[in-house]
C-alpha positions as a printed NumPy array, in Angstrom:
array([[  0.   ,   0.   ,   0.   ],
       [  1.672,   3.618,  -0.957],
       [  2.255,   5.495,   1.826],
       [  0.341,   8.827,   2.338],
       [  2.136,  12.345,   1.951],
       [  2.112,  13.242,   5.538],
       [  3.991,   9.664,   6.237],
       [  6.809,  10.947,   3.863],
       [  6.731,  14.082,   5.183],
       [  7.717,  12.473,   8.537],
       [  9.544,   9.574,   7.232],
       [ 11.895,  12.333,   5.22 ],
       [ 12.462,  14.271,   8.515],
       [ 13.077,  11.831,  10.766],
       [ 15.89 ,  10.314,   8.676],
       [ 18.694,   9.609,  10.547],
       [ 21.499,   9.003,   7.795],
       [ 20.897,  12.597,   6.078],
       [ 19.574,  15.684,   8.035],
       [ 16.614,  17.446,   7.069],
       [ 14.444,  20.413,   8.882],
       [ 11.409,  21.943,   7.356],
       [ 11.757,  24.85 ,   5.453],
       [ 10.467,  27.358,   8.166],
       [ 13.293,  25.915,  10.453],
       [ 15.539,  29.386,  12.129],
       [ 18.689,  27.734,  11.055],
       [ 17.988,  29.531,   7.708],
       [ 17.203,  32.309,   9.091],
       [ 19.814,  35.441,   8.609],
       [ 20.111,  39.564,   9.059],
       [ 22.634,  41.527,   7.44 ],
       [ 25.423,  43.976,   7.428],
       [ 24.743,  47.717,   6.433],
       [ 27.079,  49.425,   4.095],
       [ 25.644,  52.268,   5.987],
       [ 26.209,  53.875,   2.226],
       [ 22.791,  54.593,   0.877],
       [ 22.904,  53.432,  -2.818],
       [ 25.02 ,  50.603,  -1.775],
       [ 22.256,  49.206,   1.035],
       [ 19.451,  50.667,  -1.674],
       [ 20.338,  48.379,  -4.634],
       [ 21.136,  45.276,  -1.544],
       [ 18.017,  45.632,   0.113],
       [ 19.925,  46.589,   3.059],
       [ 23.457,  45.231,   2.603],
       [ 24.821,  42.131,   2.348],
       [ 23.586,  38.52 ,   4.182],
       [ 25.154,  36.899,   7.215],
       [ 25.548,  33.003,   6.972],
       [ 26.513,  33.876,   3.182],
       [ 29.532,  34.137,   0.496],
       [ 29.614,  37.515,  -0.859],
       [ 32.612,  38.591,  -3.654],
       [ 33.282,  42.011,  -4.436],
       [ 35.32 ,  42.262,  -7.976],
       [ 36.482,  44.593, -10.057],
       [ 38.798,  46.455, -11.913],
       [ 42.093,  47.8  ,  -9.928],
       [ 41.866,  51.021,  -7.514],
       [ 37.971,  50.727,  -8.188],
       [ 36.25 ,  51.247,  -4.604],
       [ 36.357,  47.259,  -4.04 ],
       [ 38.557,  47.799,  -0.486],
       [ 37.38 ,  50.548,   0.954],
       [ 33.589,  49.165,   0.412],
       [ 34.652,  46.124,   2.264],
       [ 35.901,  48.179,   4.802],
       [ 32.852,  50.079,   5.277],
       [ 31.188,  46.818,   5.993],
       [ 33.844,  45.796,   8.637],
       [ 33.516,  49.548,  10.043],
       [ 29.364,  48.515,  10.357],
       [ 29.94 ,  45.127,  12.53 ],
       [ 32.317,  47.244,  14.967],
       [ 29.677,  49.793,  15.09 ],
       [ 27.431,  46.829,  16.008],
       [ 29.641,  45.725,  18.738],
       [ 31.   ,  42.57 ,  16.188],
       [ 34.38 ,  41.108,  15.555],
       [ 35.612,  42.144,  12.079],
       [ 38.34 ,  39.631,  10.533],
       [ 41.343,  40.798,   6.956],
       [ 42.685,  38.182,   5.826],
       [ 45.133,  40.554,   4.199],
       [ 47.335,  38.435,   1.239],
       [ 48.358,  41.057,  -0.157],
       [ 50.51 ,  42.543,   2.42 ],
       [ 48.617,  46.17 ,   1.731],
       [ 46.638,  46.509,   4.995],
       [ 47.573,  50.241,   5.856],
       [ 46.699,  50.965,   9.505],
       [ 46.363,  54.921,   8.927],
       [ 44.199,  54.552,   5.543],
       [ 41.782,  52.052,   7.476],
       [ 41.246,  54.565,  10.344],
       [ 41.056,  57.54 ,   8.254],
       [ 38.26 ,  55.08 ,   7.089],
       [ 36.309,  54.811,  10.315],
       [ 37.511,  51.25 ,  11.195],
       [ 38.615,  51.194,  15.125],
       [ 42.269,  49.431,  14.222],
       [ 42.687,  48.025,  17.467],
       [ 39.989,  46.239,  17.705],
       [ 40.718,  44.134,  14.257],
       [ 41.872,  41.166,  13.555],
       [ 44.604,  41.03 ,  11.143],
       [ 46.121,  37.995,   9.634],
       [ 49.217,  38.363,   7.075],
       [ 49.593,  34.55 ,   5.757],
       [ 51.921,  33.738,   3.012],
       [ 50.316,  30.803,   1.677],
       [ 47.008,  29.596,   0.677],
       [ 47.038,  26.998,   3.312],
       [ 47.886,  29.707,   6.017],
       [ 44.801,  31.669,   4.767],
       [ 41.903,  29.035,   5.245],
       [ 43.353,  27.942,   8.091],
       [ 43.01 ,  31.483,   9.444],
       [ 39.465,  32.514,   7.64 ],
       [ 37.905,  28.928,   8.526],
       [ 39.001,  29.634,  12.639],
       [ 37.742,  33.045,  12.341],
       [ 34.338,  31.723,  11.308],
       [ 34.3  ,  28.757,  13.554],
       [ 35.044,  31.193,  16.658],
       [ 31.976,  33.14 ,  15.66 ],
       [ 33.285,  36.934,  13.895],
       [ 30.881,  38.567,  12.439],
       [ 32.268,  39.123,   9.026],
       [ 35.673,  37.735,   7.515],
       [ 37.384,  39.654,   4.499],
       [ 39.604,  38.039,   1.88 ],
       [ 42.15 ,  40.751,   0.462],
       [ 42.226,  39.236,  -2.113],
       [ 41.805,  35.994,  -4.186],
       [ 44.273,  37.147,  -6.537],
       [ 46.804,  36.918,  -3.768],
       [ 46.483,  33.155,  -2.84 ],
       [ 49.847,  30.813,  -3.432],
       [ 49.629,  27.244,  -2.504],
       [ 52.83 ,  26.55 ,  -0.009],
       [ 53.992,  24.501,  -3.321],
       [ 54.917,  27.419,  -4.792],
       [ 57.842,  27.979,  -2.277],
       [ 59.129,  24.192,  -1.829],
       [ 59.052,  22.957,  -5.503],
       [ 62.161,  21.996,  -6.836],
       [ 61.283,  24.073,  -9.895],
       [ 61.223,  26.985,  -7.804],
       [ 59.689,  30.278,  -9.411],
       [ 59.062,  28.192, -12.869],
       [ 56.453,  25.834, -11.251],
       [ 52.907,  26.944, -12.545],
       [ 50.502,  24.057, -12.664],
       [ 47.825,  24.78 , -14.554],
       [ 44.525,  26.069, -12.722],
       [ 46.468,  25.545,  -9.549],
       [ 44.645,  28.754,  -8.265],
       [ 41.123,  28.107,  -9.007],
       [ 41.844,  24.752,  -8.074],
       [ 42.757,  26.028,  -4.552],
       [ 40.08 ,  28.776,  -3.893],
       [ 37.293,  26.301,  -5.04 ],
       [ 38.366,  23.644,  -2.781],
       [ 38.692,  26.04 ,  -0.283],
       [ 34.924,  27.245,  -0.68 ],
       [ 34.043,  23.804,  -0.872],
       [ 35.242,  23.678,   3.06 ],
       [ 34.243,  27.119,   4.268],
       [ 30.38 ,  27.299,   2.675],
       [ 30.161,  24.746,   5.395],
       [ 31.168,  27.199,   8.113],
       [ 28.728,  29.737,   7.473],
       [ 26.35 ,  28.282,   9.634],
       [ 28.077,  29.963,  12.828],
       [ 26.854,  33.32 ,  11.652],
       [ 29.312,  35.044,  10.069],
       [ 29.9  ,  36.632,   6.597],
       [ 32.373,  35.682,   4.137],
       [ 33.406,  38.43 ,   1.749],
       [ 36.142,  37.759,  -0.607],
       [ 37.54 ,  40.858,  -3.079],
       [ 39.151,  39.764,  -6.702],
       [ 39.658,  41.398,  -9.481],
       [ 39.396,  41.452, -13.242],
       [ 41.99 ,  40.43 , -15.638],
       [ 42.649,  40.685, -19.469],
       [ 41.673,  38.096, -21.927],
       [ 43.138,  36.74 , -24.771],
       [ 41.632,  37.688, -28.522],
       [ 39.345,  40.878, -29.499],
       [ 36.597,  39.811, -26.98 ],
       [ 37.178,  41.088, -23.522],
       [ 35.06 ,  39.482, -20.685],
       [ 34.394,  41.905, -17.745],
       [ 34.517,  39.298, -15.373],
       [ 37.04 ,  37.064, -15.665],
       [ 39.225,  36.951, -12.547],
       [ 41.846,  34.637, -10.528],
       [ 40.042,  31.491,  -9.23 ],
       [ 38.154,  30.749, -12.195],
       [ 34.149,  30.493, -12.826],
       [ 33.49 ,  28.136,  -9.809],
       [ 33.438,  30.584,  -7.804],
       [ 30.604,  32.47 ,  -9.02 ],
       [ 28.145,  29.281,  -8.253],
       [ 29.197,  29.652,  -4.588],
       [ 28.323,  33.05 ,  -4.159],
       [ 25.22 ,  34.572,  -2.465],
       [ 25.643,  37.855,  -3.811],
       [ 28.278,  39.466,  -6.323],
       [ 28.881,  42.673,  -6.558],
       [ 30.942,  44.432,  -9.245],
       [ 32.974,  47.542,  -9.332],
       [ 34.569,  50.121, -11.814],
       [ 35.989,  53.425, -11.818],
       [ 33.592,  56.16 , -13.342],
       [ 34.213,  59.905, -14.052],
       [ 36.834,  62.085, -12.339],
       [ 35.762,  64.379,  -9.687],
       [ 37.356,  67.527,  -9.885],
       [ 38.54 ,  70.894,  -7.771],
       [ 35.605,  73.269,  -8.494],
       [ 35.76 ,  75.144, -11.666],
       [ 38.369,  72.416, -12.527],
       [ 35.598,  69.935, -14.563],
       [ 37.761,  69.825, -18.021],
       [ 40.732,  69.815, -16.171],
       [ 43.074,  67.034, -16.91 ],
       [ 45.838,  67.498, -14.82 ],
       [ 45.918,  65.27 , -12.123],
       [ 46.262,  67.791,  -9.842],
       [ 42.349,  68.664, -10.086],
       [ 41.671,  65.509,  -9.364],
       [ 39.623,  64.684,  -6.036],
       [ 38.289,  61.832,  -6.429],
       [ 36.472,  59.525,  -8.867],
       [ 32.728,  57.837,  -8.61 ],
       [ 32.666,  54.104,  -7.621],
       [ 30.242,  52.771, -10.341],
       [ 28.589,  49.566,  -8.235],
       [ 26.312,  46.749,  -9.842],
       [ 24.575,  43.832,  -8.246],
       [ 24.924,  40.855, -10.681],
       [ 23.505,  37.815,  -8.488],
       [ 21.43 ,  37.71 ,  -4.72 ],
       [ 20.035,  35.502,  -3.634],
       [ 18.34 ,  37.463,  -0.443],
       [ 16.284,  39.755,  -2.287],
       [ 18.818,  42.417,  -3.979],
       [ 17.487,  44.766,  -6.944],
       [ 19.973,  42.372,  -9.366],
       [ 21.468,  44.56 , -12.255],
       [ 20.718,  48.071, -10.743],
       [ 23.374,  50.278, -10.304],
       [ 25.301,  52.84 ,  -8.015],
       [ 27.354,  55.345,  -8.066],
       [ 28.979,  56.706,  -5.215],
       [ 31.815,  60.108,  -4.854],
       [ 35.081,  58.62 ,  -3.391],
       [ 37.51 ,  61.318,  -2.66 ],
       [ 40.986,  60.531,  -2.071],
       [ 41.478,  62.483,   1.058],
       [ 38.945,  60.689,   2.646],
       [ 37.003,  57.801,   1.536],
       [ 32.871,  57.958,   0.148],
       [ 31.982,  61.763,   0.717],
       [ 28.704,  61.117,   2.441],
       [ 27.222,  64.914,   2.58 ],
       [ 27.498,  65.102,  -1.695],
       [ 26.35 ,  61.017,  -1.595],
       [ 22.765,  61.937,   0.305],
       [ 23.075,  65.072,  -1.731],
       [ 22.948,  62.908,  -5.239],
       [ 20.044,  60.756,  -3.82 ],
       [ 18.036,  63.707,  -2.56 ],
       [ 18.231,  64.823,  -5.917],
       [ 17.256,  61.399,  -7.377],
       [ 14.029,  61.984,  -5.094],
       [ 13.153,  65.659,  -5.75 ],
       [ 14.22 ,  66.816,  -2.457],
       [ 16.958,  68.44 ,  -3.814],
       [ 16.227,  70.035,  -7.795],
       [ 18.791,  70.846,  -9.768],
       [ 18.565,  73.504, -13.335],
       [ 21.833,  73.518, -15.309],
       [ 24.527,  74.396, -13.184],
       [ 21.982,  75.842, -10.672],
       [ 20.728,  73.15 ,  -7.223],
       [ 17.944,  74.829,  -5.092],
       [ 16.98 ,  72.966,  -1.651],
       [ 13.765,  74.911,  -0.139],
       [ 14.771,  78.802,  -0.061],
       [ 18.394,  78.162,  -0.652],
       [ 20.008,  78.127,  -3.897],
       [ 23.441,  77.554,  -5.075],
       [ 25.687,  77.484,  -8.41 ],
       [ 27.907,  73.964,  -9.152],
       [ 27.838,  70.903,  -6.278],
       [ 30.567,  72.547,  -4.462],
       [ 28.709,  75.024,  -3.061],
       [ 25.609,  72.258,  -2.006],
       [ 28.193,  70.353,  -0.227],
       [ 29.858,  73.286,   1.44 ],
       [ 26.759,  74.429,   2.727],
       [ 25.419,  71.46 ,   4.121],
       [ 28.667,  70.653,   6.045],
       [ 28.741,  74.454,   7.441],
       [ 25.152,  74.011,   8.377],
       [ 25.126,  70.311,  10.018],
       [ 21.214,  70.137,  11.28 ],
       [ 19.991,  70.864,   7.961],
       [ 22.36 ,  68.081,   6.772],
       [ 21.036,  65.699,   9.411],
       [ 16.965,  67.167,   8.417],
       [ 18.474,  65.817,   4.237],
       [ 19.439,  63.007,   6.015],
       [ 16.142,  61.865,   7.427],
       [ 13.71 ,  63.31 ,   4.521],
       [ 16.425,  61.224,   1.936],
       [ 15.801,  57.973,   4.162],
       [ 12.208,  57.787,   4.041],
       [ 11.876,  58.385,   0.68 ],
       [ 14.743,  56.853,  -0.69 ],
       [ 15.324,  53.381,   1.294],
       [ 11.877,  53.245,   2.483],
       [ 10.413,  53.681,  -1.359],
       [  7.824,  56.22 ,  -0.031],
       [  8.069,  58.467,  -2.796],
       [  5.092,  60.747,  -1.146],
       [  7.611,  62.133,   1.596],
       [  6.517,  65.019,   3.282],
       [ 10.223,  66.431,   2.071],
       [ 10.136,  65.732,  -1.678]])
């Protein structure tokens, strides 16, 4: 006699060779980790997912860092434990606290081999941090490398994505003590007419293990003020961080963009990035050259963003009108 649904139901759960829960179970449950950047946690649906592989990639000097940082800057905010896994020997103390991260209270590991890193990233996750940062993919050398008789000649093929995907293979496993795995990689050259914008070190497994990917380029220049044509270096400030989410799987708007103003003297400019959205939601209009907020007016985004930071409680009052309208979707804002 065939069994009924509810006795396979039950005989399917209470298996004890193979684990299974019911799909309601809160061991898939999850929050997430702000960017605390408001096109970044816009396009996210409020940042990326705990208990989940996220990989930030992207062309060089493109935002990919300092976004990651932002996210470890978030969990000490939270009262977390932030993990860099830094294999590229570039972790710059003064840069990351000009960047709001509390330097003291990271951990820092420096390994010089693959092995040394997932022994270090799959500790960090077991002991419970909050979010674990791989700087980068690209900088991962199986401990081969060093004792081959071949010595710098010794380049088995796909030795690289061989190693990152059998590390994933072991730390996917590991997310289930809460943390976050973010890895950064970036882009590389192809061979032939056809260049791929995401081919990177550790080959195309890796995308099939990630929860959400993120990409990054460098967009326009921003310049001194009456500088826009300018190009001597010189004039530069800053560029825009140019931000697309190509997979979630938490909910994410996939595809949409952002762009962000990254100034080199100081990270994501967040008075002219609330400025930008307030404009995206009528708060702030702009005509030509000319941006009017209520009964102020002003000539070029200089002057907005000079204002706002001499006059800091009308920056917070942008600050709360842009919020509701802009990460709550309520385009009928008292403000706009």
């Amino acid at each position: 006699m065939k069994s009924t649904s509810k006795e396979i139901f039950n005989t399917l759960l209470n298996d004890k060779k193979v684990k299974a829960t019911t799909g309601d179970d809160t061991s898939f449950e999850y929050t997430k980790i702000p960017f605390n950047i408001p096109q970044l946690d816009k396009i996210t649906n409020g940042g990326i997912p705990r208990k989940r592989f996220t990989l930030l990639f992207g062309g060089f000097s493109s935002g990919k860092s300092y976004v990651a940082s932002q996210l470890c800057k978030t969990v000490q905010e939270e009262g977390g434990v932030a993990v860099w896994v830094d294999l590229e020997k570039s972790w710059d103390s003064d840069w990351m606290t000009k960047s709001g991260l509390k330097t003291k209270e990271m951990v820092v590991y420096n390994p010089d081999t693959s092995e040394e890193a997932f022994k270090a990233v799959r500790n960090s996750l077991q002991a419970g941090a909050d979010i674990v940062v791989i700087d980068s993919v690209a900088g991962l050398v199986p401990a081969d490398i060093f004792t081959h008789e071949d010595g710098i000649g010794h380049s088995p093929i796909a030795w690289q994505s061989r190693t990152w995907n059998q590390m994933l293979m072991r730390l996917i496993p590991e997310l289930k003590h809460g943390g976050a795995l973010v890895a950064i990689n970036q882009t590389r050259g192809t061979m032939g007419n056809v260049q791929m914008m995401d081919t990177m070190p550790g080959g195309e497994g890796q995308k099939y293990f990630t929860h959400c990917c993120m990409h990054f380029t460098r967009g326009s220049w921003l310049t001194k003020p009456g500088k826009s044509n300018s190009k001597n270096m010189a004039d530069r400030m800053g560029f825009e961080i140019n931000a697309r989410l190509l997979k979630d799987k938490f909910g994410g708007e996939k595809f949409e963009q952002a762009i962000i103003p990254f100034k080199f003297d100081g990270g994501i400019d967040m008075v002219e990035t609330y400025i930008r959205v307030a404009l995206e939601e009528g708060i702030v209009e702009q005509s030509g050259a000319m941006y009017y907020y209520k009964d102020q007016n002003f000539r070029g985004m200089n002057a907005v963003v000079t204002w706002f930071k001499e006059n800091p409680d009308k920056y917070e009052e942008l600050v709360d009108a842009t919020k509701e309208s802009y990460l709550t979707g309520d385009s009928d804002s008292e403000s706009a």
